[in-house]
C-alpha positions as CSV (number, residue, x, y, z in Angstrom):
1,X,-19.8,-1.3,-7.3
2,X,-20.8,-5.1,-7.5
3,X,-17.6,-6.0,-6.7
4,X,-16.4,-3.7,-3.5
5,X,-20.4,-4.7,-2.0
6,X,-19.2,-8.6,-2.7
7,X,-15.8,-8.2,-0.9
8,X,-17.5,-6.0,1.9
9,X,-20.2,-8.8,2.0
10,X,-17.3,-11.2,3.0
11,X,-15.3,-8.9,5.4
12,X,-18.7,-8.5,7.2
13,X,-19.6,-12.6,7.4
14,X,-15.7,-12.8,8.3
15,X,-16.1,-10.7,11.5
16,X,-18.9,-12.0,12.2
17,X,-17.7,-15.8,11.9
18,X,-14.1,-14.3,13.7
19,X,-16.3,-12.5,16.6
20,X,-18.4,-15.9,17.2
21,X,-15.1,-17.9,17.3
22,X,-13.1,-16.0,19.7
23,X,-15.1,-13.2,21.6
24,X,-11.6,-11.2,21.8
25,X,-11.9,-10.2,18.8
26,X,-14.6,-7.6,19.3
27,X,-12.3,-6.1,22.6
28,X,-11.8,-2.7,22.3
29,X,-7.9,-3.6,22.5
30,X,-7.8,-5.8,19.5
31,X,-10.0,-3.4,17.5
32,X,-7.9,-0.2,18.2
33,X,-5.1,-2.6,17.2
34,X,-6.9,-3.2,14.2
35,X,-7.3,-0.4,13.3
36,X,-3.9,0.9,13.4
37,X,-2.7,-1.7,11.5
38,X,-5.2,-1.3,8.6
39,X,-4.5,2.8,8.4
40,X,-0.8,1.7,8.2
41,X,-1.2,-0.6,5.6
42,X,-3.8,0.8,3.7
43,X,-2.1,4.0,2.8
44,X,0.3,2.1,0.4
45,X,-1.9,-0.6,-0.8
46,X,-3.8,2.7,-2.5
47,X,-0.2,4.2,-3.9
48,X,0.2,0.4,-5.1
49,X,-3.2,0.1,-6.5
50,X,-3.0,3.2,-8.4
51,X,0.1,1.3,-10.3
52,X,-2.4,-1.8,-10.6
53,X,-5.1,0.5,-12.4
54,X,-2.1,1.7,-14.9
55,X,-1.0,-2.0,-16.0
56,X,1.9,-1.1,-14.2
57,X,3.2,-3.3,-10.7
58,X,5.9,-2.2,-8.2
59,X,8.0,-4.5,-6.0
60,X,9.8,-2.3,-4.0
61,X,7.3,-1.2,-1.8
62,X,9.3,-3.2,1.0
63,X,12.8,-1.7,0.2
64,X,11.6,1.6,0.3
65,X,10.1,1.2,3.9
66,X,13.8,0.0,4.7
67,X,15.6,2.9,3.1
68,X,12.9,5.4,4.7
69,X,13.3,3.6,8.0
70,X,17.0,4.1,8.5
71,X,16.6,7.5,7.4
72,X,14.2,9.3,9.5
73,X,15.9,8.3,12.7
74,X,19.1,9.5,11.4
75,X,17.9,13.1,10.3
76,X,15.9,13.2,13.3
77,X,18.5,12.1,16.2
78,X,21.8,11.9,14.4
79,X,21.9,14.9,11.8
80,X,20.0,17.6,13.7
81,X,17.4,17.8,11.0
82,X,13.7,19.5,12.7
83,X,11.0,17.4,12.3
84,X,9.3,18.7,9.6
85,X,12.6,18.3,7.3
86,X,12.8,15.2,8.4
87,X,9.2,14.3,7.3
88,X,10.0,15.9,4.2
89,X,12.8,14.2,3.7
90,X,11.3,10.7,4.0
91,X,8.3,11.7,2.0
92,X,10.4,13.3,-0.8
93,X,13.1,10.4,-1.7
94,X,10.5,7.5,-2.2
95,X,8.8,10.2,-4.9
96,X,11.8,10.8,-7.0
97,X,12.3,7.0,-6.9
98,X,8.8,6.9,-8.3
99,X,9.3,9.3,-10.8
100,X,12.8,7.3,-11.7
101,X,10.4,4.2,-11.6
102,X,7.7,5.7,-14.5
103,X,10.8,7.7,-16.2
104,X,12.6,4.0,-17.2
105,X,8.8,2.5,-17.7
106,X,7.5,5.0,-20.0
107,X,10.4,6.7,-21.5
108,X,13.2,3.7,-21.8
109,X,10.1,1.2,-22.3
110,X,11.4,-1.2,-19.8
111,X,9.1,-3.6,-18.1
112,X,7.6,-2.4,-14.6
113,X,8.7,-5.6,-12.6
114,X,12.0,-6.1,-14.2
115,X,12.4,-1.9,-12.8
116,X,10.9,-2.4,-9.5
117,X,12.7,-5.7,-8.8
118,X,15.9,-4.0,-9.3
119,X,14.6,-1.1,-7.1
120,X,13.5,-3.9,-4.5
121,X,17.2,-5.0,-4.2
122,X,19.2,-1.5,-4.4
123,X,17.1,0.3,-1.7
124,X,17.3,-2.8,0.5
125,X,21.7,-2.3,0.0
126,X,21.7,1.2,0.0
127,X,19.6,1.0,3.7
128,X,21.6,-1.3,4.8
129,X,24.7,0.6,3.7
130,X,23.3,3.7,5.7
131,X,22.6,2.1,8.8
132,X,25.8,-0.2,8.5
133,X,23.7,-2.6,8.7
134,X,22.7,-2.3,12.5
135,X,19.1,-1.6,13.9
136,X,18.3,2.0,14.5
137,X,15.5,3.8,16.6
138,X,15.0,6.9,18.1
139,X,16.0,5.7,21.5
140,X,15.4,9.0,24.0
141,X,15.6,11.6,21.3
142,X,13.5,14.5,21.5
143,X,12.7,17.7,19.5
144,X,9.9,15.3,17.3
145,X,7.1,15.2,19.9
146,X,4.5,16.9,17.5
147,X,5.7,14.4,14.4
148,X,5.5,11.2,16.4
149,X,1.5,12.5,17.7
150,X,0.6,12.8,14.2
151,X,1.9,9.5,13.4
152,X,1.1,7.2,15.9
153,X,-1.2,8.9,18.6
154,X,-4.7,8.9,18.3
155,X,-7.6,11.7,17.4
156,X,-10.7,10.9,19.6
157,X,-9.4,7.7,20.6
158,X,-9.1,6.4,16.8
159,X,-5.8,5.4,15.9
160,X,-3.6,8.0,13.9
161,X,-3.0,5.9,11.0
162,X,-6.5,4.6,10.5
163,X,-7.8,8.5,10.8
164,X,-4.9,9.2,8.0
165,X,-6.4,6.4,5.8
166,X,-9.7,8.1,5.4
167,X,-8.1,11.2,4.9
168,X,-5.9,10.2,1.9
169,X,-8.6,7.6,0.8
170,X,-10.8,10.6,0.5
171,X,-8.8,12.6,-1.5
172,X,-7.3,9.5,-3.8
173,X,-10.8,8.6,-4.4
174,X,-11.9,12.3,-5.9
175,X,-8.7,11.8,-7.7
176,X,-9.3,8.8,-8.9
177,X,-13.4,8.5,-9.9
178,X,-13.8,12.2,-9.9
179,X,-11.1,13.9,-12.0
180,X,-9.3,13.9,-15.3
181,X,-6.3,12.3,-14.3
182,X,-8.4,9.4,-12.6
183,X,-10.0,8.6,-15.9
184,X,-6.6,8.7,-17.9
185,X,-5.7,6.3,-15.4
186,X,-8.3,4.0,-16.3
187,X,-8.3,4.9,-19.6
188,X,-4.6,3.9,-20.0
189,X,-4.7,1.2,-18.1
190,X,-7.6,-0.6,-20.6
191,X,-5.3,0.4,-23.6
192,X,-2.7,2.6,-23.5
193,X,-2.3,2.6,-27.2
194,X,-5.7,4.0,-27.6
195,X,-5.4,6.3,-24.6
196,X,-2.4,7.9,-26.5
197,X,-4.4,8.3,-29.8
198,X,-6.7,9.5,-28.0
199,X,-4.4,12.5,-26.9
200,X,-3.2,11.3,-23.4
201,X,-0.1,11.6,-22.4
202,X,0.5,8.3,-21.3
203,X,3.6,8.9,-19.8
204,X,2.7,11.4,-17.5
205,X,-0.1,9.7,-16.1
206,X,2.1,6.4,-15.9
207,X,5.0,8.5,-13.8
208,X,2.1,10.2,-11.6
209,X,1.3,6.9,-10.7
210,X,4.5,5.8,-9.8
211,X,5.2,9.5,-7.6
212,X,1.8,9.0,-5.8
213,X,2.9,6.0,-5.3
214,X,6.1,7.0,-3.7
215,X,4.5,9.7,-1.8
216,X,1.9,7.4,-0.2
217,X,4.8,5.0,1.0
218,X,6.4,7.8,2.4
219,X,3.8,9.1,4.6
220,X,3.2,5.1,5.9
221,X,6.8,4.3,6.0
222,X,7.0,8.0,9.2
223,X,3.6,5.9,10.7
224,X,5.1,2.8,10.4
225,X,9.0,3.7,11.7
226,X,7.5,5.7,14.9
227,X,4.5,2.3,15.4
228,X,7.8,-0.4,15.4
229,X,10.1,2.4,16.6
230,X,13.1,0.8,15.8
231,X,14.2,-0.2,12.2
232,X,16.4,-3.6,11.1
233,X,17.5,-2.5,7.7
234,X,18.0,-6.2,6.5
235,X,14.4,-7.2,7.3
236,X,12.2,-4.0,8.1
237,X,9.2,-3.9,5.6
238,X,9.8,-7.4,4.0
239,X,7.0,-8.5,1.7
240,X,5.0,-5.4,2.2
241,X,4.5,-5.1,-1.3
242,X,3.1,-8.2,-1.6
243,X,0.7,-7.1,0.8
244,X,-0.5,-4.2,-1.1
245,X,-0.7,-6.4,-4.2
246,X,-3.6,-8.5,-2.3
247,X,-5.3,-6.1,-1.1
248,X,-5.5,-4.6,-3.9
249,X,-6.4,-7.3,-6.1
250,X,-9.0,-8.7,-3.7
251,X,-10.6,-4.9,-3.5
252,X,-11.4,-5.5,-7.1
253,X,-8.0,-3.9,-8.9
254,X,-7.4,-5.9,-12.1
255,X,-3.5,-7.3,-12.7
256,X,-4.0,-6.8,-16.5
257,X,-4.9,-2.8,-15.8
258,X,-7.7,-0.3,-16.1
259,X,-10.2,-1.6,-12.9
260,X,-10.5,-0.6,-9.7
261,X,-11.4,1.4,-6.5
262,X,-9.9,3.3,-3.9
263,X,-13.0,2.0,-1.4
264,X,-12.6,-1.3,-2.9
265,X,-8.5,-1.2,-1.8
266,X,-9.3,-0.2,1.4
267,X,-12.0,-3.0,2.0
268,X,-9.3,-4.9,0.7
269,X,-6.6,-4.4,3.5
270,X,-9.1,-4.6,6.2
271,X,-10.2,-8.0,5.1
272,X,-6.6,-9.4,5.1
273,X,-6.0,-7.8,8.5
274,X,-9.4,-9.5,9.9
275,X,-7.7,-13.3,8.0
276,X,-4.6,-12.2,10.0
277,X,-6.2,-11.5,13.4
278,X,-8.3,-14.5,12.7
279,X,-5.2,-16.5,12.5
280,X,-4.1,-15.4,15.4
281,X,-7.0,-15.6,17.8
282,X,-6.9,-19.4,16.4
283,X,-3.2,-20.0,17.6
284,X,-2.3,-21.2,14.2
285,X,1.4,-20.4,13.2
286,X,2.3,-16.9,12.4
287,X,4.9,-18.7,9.9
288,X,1.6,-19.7,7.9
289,X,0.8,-16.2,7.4
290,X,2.3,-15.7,4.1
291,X,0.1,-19.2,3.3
292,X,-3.3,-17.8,3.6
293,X,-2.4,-14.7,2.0
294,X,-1.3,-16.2,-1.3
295,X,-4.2,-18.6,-1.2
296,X,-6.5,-15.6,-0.6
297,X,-4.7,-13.5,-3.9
298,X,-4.8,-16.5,-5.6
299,X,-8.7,-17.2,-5.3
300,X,-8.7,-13.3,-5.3
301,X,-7.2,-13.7,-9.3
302,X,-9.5,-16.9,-10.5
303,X,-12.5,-14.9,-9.2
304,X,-11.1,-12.0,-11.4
305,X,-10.6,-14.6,-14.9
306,X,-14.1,-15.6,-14.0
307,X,-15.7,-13.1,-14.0
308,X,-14.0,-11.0,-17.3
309,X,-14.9,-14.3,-18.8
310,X,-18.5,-14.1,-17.7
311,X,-18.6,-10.8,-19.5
312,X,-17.2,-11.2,-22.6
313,X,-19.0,-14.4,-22.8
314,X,-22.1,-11.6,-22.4
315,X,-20.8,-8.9,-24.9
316,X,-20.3,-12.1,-27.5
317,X,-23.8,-12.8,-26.6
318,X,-25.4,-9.4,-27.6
């Protein structure tokens, strides 16, 4: 709890520092635009943070959106697919990649990144293979009304996406701090030796990770195709997962496993969208984006050694 009150602390001083620099930033535009952007983002960031919690990491985040991208325009205006078989669709392949992810992980014992980087780079060539390599949209297609509503139109004037977020960040946070399979997920992220002693199954938990994962990027990769509305295979969703690594490290998940928070993630994402709206409203460089991100993941980390530091330097203590 001390550490999602610290990070909400600084999103708080950082609006209110943003607000008293540029007055623009407290326009109901910019807000709404906000907003949308956070629900879009923070729906994966928790899938990724889940990973976090496990020990586990996963790098192809970006390639996913890509391959889901090219996909849902094609079942929706090329293949005839209705609109809920197309959602299913795009939900349903970025899960089995997961399980495929926690399958190699837990059963082959290969590292995560080694896995995931190779998933980054075959998704990426099997979208642009689909889409030959050309942008796709849904142009004047119609028949998917009712699916582009519920991903990017707004309920009482809040954005879709952001009222999605609270949904899922809802029911990921019973899952996580109030159920079984939350605690596993600590529990095998602190040691995963001891967890399986213990009577986990380790490997399940690690693959539901990886599927929730996958299902989460799913559900923002329909928000995210119908918000751009057209989809560059080469390009779309580059970096992403680096994204939902810092927000998830600077809500408090720990890189080395078994910490974390599904409010603290989403505190997370909304702080690096207020640093990226700040940079904005300043006119500095979109190109220096990717700088103060890395910067703030980095300071994000040496906060992290810290502050494990400052308590085993406690536990030696007592």
């Amino acid at each position: 709890m001390k550490k999602e009150l610290g990070i909400f602390s600084l999103l708080v001083v950082l609006c209110i520092v943003t607000a008293s620099i540029n007055p623009r930033f407290i326009s109901p535009t910019n807000l709404t635009n906000m907003a949308n952007l956070i629900g879009l983002f923070g729906v994966f960031s928790i899938g990724l943070g889940l990973v976090i919690i496990t020990g586990g990491i996963d790098l192809s985040v970006g390639s996913m959106f890509a391959l889901c991208g090219v996909l849902l325009p094609l079942a929706l205006t090329k293949w005839g697919f209705s609109w809920p078989l197309a959602a299913l669709l795009v939900i349903a392949i970025p899960m089995a990649l997961g399980w495929v992810h926690g399958a190699l992980i837990t059963r082959m014992k290969m590292q995560p990144f080694i896995v995931t980087l190779c998933g980054l780079m075959i998704y990426r060539g099997a979208a642009r293979f689909i889409a030959n390599d050309s942008t796709l949209g849904f142009g004047a297609g119609s028949g998917f009304e009712t699916l582009r509503s519920i991903a990017s139109g707004k309920f009482l004037e809040v954005p879709m996406p952001f009222v999605m977020l609270v949904v899922i960040g809802l029911i990921m946070w019973v899952l996580l701090h109030r159920s079984i399979y939350g605690r596993y997920l600590l529990a095998v992220g602190r040691n995963e030796e001891a967890a399986r002693f213990s009577g986990i199954n380790t490997r399940m938990v690690i693959t539901g990770s990886y599927v929730i994962a996958g299902l989460l990027t799913g559900v923002s990769g329909i928000m995210l195709a119908f918000y751009t509305n057209s989809v560059s295979p080469s390009n779309y969703g580059n970096s992403y997962e680096l994204y939902a690594i810092a927000a998830a490290v600077l809500g408090g998940c720990s890189l080395r496993g078994g910490e974390g928070s599904i409010v603290g993630i989403i505190i997370g994402t909304a702080l690096l969208q207020v640093l990226q709206n700040l940079v904005n409203l300043l006119g500095i460089p979109s190109s220096l984006n990717f700088a103060v991100m890395g910067t703030v993941v980095l300071l994000g980390v040496m906060a992290d050694q810290m502050l494990q530091r400052r308590a085993a330097a406690k536990l030696v203590a007592l």
